[in-house]
Structures are given as C-alpha cells and as structure tokens.
BADOTOR-727633 format. One record per residue (C-alpha): residue number from 1; residue in one letter; x, z, y. Coordinates in pm, 1 decimal, decimal comma. Layout:
N
+------+------+----------+----------+----------+
: resi : resn :        X :        Z :        Y :
+------+------+----------+----------+----------+
:  NUM :    A :        X :        Z :        Y :
...
+------+------+----------+----------+----------+
END
This chain:
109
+------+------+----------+----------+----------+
: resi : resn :        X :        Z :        Y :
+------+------+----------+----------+----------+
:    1 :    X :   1291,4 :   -173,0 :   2814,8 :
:    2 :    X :    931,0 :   -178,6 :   2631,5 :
:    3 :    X :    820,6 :    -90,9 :   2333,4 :
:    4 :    X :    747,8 :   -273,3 :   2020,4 :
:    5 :    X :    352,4 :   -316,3 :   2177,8 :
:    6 :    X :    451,9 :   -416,1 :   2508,2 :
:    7 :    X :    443,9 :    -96,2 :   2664,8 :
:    8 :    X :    762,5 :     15,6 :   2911,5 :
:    9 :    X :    921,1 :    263,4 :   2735,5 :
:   10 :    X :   1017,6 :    649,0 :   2901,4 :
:   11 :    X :   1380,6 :    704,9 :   2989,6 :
:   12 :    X :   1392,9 :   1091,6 :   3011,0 :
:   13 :    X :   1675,5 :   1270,4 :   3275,4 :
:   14 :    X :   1957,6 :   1427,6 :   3106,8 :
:   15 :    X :   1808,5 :   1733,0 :   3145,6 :
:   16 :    X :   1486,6 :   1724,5 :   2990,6 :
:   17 :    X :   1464,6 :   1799,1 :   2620,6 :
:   18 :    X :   1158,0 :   1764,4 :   2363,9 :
:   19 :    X :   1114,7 :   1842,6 :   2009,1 :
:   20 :    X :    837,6 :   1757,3 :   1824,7 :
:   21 :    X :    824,5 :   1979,0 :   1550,4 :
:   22 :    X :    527,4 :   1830,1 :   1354,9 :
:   23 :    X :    521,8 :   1576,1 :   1055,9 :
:   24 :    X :    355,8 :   1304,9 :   1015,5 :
:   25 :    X :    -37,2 :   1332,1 :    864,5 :
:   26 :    X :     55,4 :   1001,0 :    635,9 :
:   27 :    X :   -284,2 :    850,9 :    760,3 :
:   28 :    X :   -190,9 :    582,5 :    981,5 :
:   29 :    X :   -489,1 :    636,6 :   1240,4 :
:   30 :    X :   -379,0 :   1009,2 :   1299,9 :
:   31 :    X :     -9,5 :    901,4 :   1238,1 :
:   32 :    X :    -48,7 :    612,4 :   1556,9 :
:   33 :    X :   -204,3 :    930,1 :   1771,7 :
:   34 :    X :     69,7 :   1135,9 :   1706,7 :
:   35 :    X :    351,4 :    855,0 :   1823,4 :
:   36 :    X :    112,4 :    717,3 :   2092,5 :
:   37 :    X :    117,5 :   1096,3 :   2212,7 :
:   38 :    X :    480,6 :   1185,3 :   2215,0 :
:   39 :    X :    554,1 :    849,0 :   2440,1 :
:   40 :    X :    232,2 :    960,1 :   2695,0 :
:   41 :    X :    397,7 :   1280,1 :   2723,9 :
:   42 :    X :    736,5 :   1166,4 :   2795,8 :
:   43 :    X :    585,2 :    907,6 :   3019,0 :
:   44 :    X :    412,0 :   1166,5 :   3223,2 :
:   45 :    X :    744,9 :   1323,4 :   3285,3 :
:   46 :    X :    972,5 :   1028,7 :   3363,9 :
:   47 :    X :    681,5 :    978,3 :   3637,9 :
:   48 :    X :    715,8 :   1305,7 :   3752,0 :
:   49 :    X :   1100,7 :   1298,3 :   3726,6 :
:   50 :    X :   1103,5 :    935,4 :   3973,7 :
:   51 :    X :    873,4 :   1087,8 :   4182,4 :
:   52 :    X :    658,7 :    809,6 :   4114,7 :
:   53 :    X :    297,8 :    855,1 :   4045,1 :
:   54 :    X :    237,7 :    484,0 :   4054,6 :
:   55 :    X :    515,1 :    441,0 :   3769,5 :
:   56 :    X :    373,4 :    209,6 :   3539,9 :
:   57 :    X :    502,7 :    355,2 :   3181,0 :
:   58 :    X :    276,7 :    612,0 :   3287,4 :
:   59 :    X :    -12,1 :    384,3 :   3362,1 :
:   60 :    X :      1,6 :    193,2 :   3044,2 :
:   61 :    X :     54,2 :    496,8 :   2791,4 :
:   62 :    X :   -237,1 :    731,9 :   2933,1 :
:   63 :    X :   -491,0 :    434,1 :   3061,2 :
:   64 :    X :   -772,0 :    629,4 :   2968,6 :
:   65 :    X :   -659,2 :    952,7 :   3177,0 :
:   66 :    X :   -474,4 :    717,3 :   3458,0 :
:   67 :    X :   -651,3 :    907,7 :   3732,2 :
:   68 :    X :   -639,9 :   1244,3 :   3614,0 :
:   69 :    X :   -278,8 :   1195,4 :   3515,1 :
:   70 :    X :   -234,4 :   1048,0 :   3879,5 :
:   71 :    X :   -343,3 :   1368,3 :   4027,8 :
:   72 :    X :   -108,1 :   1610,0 :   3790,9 :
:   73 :    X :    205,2 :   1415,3 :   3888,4 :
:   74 :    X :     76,8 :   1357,9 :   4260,5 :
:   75 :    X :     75,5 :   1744,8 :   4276,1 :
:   76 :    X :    410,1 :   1732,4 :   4113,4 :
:   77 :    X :    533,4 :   1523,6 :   4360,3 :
:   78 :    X :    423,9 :   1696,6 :   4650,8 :
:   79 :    X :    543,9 :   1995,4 :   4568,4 :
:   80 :    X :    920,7 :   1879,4 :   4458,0 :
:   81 :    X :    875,6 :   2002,7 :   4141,1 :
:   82 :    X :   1076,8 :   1850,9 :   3865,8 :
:   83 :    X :   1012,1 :   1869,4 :   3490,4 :
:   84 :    X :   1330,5 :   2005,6 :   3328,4 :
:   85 :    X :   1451,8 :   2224,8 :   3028,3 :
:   86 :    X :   1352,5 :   2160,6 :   2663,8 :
:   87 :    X :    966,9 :   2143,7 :   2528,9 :
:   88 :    X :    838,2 :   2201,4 :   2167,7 :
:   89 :    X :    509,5 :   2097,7 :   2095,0 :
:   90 :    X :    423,5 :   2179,1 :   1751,1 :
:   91 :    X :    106,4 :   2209,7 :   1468,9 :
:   92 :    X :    -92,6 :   1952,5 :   1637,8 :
:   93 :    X :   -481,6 :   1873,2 :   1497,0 :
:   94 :    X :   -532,9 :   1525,5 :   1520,2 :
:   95 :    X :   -937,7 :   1384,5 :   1484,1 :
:   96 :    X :  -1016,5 :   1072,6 :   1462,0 :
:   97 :    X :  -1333,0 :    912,4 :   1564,5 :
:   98 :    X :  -1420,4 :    629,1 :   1333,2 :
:   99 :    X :  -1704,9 :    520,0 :   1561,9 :
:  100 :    X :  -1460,7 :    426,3 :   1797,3 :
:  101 :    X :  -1115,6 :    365,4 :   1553,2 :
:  102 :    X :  -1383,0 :     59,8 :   1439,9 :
:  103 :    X :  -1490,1 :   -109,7 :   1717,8 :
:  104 :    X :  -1135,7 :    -94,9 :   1851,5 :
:  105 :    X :  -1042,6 :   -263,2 :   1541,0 :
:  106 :    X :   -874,4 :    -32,6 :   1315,6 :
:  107 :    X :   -534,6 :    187,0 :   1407,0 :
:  108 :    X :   -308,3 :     49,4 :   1676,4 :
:  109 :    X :   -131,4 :    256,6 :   1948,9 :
+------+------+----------+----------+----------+
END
C-alpha cells in the first residue's frame, strides 16, 4: 500500500501503539512536517519490527537521514531488539526554513 505521494505506507505490529498528542499548527508548511513526521517515525519502526534495515518505507520517508537511520535500525537488528508498547510524542516545535520551503517549491511532504 502507498500513500497518497507515492510513498509505501508503515504497517505497524499489533503491538506497537503511538499517539500523537499534538494539533495541527494550521500553516500548511509546519502542518506537512508534522504528517511527514508521524509516517518517518512509524516507518523507522516497521523497519525495525521486519528486521529490515534495507526496508524501503523507511528509505523513502527519512531520505535525508537514510544512512543515519540505517545505522539506528542496523543496531536494532543486531541486537534482536524489537520496538513494542505504546509511544506519545507530544508539544512538538516545528521551524520552517523558507530558504529552503522555496526552492523546493512551496509545502509538499
């Protein structure tokens, strides 16, 4: 399954639970962080959960971090470590740099 930009979207286990206890900043640039965040992380863990750290929801969602992220679910991996339980991640600050928002070509995720 993929998203509505073409992106494969996370399938969690069972037993892995988020809430993300924040609303939505009403500007669409910090607004497309936000959701573009929230799929990265869950992403990450369906990686980690697969034992895969050449999944490729993973790949697509954090392309900037891709090697970084690599190594945190490589280390995962090796060590048998699952990601389980529930997660809140709450009162983020979101900053947007325009510089960059502009020659990207506006807000997309």
């Amino acid at each position: 399954m993929t998203t509505a930009y073409g992106r494969p979207e996370a399938a969690l286990p069972t037993d892995l639970a988020y809430t993300f206890d924040w609303l939505k900043p009403g500007e669409a640039d910090k607004d497309a962080v936000l959701a573009a965040s929230k799929r990265s992380i869950k992403a990450v863990d369906m990686a980690i959960a697969e034992q895969g750290p050449k999944n490729e929801a993973y790949r697509r969602h954090c392309e900037g971090d891709a090697d970084d992220t690599q190594q945190f679910i490589r280390n995962h991996v090796y060590h048998k470590s699952p990601t389980t339980g529930t997660y809140c991640f709450c009162a983020p600050v979101v900053t947007v740099n325009t510089e960059i928002r502009d020659q990207a070509g506006g807000a997309h995720d």
